[in-house]
N, CA, C and O atoms as a GROMACS GRO file, in nm:
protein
  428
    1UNK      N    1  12.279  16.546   7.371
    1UNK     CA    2  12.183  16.511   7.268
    1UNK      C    3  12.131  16.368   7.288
    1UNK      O    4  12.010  16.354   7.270
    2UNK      N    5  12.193  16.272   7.316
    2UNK     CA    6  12.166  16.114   7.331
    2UNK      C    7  12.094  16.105   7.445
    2UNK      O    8  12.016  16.010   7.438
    3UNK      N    9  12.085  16.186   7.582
    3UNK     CA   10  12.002  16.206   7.652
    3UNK      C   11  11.857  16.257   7.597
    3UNK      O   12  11.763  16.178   7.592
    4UNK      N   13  11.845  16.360   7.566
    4UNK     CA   14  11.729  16.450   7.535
    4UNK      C   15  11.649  16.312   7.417
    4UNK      O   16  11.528  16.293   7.399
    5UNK      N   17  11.748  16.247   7.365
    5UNK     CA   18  11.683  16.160   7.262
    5UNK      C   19  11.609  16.045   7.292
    5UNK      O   20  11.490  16.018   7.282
    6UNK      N   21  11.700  15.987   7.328
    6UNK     CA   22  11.622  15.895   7.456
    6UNK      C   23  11.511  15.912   7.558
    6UNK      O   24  11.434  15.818   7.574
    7UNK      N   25  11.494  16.033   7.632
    7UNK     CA   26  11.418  16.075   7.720
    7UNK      C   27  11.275  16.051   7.659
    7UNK      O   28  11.182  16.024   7.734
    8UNK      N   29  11.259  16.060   7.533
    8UNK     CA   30  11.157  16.074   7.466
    8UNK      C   31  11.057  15.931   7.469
    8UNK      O   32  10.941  15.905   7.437
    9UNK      N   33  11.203  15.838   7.541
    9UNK     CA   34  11.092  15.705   7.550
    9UNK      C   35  10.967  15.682   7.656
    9UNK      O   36  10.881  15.594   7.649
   10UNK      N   37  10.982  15.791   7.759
   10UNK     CA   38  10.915  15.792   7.871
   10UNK      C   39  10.792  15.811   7.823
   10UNK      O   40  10.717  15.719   7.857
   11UNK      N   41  10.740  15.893   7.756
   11UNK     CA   42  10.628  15.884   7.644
   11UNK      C   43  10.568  15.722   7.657
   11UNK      O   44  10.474  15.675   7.721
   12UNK      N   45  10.672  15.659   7.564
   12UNK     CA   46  10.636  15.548   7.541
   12UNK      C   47  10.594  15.451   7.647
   12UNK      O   48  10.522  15.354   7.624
   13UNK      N   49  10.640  15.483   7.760
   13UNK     CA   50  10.619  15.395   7.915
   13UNK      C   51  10.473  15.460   7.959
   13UNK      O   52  10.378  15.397   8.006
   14UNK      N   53  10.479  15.585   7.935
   14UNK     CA   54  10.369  15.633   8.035
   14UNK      C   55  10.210  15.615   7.977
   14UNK      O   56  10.096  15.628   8.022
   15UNK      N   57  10.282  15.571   7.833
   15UNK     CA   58  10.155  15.686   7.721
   15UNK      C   59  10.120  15.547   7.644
   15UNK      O   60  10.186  15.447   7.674
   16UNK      N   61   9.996  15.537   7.523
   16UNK     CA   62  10.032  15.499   7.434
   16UNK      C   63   9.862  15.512   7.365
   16UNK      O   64   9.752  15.540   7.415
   17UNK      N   65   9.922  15.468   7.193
   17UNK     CA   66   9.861  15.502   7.111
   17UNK      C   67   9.740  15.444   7.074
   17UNK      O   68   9.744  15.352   6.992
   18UNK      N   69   9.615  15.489   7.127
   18UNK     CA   70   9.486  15.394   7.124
   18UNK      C   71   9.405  15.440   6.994
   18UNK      O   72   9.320  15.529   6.993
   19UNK      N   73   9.438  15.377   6.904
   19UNK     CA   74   9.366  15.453   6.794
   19UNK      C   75   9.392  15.543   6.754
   19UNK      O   76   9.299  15.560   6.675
   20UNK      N   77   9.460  15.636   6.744
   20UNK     CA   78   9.493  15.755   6.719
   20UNK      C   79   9.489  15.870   6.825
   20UNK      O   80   9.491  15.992   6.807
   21UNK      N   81   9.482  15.777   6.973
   21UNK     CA   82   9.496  15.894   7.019
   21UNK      C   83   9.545  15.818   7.147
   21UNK      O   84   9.543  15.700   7.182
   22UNK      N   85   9.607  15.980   7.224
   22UNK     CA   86   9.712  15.954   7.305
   22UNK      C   87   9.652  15.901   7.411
   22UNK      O   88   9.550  15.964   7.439
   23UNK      N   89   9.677  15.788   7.500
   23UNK     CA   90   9.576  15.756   7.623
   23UNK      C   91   9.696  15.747   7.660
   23UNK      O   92   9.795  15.707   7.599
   24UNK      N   93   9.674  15.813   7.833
   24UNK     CA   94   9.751  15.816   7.966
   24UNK      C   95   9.756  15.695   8.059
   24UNK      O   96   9.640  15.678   8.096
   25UNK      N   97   9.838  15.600   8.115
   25UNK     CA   98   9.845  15.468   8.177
   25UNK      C   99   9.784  15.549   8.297
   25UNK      O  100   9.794  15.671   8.294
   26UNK      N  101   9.696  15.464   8.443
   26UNK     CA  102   9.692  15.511   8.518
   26UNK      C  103   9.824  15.596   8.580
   26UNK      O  104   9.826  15.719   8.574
   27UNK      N  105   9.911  15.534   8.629
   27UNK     CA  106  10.046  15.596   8.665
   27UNK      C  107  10.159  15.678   8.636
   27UNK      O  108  10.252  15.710   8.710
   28UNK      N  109  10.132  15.715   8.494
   28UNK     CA  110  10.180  15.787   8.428
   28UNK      C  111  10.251  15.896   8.480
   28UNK      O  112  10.364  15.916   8.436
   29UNK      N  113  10.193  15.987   8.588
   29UNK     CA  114  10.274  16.142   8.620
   29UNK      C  115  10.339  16.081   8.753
   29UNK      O  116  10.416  16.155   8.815
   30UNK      N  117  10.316  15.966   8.797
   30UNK     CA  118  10.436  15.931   8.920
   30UNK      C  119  10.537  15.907   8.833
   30UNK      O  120  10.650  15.954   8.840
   31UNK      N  121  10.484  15.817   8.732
   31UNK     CA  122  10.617  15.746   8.667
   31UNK      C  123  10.718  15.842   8.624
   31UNK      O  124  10.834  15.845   8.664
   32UNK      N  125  10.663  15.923   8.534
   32UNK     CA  126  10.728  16.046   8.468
   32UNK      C  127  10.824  16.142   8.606
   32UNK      O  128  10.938  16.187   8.598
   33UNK      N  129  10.738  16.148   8.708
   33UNK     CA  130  10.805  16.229   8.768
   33UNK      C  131  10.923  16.165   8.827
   33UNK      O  132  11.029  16.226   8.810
   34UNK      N  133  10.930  16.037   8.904
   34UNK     CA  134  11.002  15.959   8.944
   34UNK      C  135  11.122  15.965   8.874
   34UNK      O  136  11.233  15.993   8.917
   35UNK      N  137  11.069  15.919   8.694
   35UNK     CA  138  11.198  15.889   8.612
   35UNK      C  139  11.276  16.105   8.607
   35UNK      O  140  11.391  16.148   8.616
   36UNK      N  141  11.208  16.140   8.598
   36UNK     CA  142  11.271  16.266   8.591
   36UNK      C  143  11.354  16.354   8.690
   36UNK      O  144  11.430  16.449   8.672
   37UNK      N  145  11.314  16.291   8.799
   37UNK     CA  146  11.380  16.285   8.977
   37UNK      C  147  11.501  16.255   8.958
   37UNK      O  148  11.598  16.332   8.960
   38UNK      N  149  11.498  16.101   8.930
   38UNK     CA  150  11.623  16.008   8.921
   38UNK      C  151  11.718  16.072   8.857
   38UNK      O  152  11.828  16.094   8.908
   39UNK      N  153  11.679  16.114   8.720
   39UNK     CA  154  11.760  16.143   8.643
   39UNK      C  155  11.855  16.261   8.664
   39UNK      O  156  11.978  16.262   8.661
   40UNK      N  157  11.781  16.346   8.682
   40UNK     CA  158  11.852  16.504   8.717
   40UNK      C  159  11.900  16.459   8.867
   40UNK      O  160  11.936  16.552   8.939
   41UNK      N  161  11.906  16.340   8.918
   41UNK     CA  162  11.995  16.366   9.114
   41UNK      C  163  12.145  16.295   9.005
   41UNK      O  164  12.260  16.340   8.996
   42UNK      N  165  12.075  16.158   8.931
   42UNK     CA  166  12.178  16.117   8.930
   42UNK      C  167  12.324  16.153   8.803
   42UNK      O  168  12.433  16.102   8.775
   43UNK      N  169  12.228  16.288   8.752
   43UNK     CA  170  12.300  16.343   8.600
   43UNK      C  171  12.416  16.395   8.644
   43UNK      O  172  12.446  16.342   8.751
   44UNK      N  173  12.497  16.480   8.608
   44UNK     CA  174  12.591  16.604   8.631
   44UNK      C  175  12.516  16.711   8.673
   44UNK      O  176  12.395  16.702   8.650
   45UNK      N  177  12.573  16.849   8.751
   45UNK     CA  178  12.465  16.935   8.800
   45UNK      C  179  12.465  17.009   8.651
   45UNK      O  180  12.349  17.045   8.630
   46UNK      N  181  12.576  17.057   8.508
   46UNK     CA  182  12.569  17.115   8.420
   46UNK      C  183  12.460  17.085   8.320
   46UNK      O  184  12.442  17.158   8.222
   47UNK      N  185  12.372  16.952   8.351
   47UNK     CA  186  12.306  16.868   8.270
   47UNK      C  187  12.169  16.991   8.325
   47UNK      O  188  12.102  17.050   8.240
   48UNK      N  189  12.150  17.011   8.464
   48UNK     CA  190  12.068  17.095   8.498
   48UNK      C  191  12.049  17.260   8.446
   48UNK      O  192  11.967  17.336   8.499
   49UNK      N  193  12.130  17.294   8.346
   49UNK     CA  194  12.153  17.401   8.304
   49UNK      C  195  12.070  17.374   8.119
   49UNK      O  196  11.997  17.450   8.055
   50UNK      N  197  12.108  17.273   8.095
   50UNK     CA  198  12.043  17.223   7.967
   50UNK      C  199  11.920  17.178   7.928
   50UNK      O  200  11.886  17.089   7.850
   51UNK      N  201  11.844  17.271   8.009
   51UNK     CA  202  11.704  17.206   8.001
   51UNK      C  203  11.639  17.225   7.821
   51UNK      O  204  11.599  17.141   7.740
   52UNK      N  205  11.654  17.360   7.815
   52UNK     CA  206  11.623  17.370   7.678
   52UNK      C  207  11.684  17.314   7.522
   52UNK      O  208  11.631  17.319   7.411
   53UNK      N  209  11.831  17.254   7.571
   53UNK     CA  210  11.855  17.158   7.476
   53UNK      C  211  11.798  17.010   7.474
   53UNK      O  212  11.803  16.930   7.380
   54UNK      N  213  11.738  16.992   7.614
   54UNK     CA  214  11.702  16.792   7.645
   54UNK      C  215  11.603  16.841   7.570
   54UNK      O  216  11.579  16.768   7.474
   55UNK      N  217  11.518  16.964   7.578
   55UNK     CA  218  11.372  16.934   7.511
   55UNK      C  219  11.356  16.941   7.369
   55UNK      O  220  11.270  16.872   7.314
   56UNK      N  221  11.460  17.045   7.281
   56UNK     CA  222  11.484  16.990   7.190
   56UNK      C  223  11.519  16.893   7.126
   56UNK      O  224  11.477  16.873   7.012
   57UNK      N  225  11.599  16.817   7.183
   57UNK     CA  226  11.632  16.660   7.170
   57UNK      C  227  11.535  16.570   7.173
   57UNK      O  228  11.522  16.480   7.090
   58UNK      N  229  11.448  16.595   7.288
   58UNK     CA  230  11.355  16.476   7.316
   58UNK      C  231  11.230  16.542   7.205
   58UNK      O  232  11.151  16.455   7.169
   59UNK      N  233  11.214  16.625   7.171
   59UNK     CA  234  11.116  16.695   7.044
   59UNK      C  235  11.170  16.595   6.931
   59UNK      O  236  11.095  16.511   6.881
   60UNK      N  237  11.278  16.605   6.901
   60UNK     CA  238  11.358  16.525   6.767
   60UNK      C  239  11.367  16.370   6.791
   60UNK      O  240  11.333  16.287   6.707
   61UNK      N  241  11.402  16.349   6.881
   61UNK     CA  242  11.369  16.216   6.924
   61UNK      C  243  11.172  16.169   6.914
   61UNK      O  244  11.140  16.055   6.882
   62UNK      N  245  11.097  16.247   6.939
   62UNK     CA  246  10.950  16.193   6.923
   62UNK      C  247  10.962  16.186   6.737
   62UNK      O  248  10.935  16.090   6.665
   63UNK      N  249  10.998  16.288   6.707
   63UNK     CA  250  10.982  16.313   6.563
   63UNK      C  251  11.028  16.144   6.498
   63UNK      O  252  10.953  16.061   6.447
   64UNK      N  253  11.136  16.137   6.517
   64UNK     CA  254  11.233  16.032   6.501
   64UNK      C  255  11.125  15.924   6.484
   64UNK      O  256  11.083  15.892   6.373
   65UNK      N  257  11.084  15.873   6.594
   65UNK     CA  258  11.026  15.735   6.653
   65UNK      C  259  10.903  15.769   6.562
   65UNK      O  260  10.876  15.704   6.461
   66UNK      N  261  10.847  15.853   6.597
   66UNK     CA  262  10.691  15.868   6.500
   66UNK      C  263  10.713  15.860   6.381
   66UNK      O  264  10.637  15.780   6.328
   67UNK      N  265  10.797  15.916   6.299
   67UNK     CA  266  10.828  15.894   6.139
   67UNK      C  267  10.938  15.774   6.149
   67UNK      O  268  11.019  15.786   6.057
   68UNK      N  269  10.959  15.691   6.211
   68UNK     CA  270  11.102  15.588   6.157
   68UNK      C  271  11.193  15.682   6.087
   68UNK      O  272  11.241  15.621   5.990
   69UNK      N  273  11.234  15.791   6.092
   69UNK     CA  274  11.317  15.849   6.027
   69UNK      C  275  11.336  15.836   5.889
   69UNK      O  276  11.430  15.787   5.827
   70UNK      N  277  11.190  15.907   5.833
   70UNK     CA  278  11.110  15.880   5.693
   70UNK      C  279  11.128  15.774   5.660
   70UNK      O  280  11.178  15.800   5.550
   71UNK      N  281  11.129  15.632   5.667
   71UNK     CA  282  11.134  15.510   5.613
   71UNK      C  283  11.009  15.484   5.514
   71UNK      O  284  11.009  15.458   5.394
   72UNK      N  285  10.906  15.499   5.603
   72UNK     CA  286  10.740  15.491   5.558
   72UNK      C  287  10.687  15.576   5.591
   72UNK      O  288  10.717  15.635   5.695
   73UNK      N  289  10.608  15.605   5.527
   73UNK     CA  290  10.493  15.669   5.497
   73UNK      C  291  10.369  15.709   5.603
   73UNK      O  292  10.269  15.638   5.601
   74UNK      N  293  10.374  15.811   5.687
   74UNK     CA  294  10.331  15.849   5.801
   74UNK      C  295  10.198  15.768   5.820
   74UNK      O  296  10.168  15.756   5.702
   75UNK      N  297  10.082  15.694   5.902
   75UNK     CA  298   9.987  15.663   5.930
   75UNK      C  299   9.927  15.778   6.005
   75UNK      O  300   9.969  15.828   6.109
   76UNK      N  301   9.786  15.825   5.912
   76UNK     CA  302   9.708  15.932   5.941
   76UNK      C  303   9.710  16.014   6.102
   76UNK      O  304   9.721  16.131   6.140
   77UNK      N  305   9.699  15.931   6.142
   77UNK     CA  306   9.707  15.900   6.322
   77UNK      C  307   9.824  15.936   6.361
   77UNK      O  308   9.837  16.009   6.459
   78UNK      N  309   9.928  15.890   6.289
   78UNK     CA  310  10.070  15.925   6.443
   78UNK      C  311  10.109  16.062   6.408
   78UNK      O  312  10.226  16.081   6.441
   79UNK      N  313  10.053  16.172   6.349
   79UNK     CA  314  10.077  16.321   6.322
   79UNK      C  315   9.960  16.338   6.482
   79UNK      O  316  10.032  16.330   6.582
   80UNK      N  317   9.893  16.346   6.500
   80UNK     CA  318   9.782  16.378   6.620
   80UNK      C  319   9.878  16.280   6.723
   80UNK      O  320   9.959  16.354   6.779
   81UNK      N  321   9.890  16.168   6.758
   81UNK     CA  322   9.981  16.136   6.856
   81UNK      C  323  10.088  16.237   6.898
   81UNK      O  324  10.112  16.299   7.002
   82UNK      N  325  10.150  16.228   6.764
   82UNK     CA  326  10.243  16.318   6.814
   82UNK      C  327  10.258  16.473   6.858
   82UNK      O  328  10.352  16.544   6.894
   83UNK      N  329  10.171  16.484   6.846
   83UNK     CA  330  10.145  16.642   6.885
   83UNK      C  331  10.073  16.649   7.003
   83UNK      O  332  10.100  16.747   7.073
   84UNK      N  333   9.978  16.561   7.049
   84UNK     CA  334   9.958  16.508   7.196
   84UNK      C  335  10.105  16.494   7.293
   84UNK      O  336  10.132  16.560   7.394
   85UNK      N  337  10.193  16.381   7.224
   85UNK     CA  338  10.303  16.376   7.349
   85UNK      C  339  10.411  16.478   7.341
   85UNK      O  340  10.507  16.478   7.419
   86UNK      N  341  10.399  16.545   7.268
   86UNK     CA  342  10.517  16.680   7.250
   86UNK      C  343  10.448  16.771   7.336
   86UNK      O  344  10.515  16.861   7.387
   87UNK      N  345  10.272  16.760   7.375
   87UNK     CA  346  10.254  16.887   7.466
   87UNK      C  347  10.219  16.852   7.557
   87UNK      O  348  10.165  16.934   7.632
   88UNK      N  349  10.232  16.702   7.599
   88UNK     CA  350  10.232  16.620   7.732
   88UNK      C  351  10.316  16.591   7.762
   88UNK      O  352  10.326  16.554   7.879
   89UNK      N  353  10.407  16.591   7.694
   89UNK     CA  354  10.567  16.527   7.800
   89UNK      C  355  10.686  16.605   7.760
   89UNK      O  356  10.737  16.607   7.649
   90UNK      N  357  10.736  16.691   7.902
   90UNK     CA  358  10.833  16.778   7.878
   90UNK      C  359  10.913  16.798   7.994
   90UNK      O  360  10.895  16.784   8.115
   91UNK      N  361  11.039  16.848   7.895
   91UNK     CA  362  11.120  16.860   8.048
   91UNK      C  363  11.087  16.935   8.142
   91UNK      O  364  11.052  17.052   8.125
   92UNK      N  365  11.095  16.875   8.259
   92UNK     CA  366  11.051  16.964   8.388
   92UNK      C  367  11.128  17.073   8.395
   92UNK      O  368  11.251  17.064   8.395
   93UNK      N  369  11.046  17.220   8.405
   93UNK     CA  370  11.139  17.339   8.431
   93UNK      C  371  11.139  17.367   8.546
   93UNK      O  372  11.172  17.483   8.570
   94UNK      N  373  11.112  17.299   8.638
   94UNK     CA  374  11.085  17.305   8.799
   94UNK      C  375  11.175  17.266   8.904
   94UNK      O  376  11.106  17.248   9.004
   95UNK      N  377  11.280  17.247   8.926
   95UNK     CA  378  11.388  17.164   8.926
   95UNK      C  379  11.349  17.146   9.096
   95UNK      O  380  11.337  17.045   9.164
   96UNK      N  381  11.334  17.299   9.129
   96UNK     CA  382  11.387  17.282   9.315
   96UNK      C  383  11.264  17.175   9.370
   96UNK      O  384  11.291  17.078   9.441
   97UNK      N  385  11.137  17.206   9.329
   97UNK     CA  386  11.050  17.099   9.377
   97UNK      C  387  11.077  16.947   9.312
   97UNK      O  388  11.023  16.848   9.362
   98UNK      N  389  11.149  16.940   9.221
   98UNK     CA  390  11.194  16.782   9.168
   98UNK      C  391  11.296  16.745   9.220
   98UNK      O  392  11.293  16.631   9.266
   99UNK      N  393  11.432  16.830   9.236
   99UNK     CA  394  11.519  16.742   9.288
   99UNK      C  395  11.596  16.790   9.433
   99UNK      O  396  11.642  16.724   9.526
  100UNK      N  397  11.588  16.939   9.407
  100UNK     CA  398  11.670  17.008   9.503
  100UNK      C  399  11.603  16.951   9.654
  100UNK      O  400  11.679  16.893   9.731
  101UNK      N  401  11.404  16.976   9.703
  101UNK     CA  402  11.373  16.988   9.717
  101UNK      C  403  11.402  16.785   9.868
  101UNK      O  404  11.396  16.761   9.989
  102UNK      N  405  11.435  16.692   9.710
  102UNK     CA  406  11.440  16.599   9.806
  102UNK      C  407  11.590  16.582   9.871
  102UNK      O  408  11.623  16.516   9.969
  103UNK      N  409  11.672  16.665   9.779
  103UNK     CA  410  11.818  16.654   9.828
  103UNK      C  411  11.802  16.681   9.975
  103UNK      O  412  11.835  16.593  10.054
  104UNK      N  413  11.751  16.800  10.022
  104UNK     CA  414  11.726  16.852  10.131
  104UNK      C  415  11.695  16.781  10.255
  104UNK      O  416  11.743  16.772  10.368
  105UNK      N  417  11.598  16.735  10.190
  105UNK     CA  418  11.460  16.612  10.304
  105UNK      C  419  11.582  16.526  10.372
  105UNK      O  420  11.601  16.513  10.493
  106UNK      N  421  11.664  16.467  10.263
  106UNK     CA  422  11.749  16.383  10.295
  106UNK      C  423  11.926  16.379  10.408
  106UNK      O  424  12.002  16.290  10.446
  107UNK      N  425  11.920  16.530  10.421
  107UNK     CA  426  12.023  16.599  10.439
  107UNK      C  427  12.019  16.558  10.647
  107UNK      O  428  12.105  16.606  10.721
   0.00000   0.00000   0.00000
């Protein structure tokens, strides 16, 4: 869970909120992919079995960060953000071309 929660910051590296809406950094899908590389060579291989719990996590984790965990009072705007980076940034279900793929190269 503290993974999937966290993960959700990559958003925040790649992405950010221009007015109400989601703008992409140039570098964004290296970055993302890179950090998502790293992660799954350097995780446990059982972590690779949990894909559908990181994304729930990192779903609850956007939720989280976008509402402060109801503190205040939502700003019109971060409901549309957030529904931008929940269908832009997700766990990769692709694994062999992300990680297997360079294990190999390297072999």
């Amino acid at each position: 869970m503290p993974l999937g929660l966290n993960a959700c910051r990559i958003a925040e590296l790649a992405a950010y909120n221009h007015r109400g809406v989601l703008s992409k950094r140039p570098y964004s899908e290296e970055m993302e992919k890179a950090f998502w590389k790293s992660l799954f060579q350097a995780a446990p291989r059982e972590a690779r079995g949990l894909l559908k719990e990181m994304q729930l996590a990192m779903d609850i984790g956007l939720v989280m960060t976008t509402f402060y965990a109801a503190k205040f009072p939502p700003h019109p705007s971060h409901t549309g953000v957030l529904l931008d980076t929940m269908e832009n940034y997700k766990v990769p279900t692709d694994l062999l071309t992300l990680v297997y793929q360079s294990c190999i190269c390297r072999c």
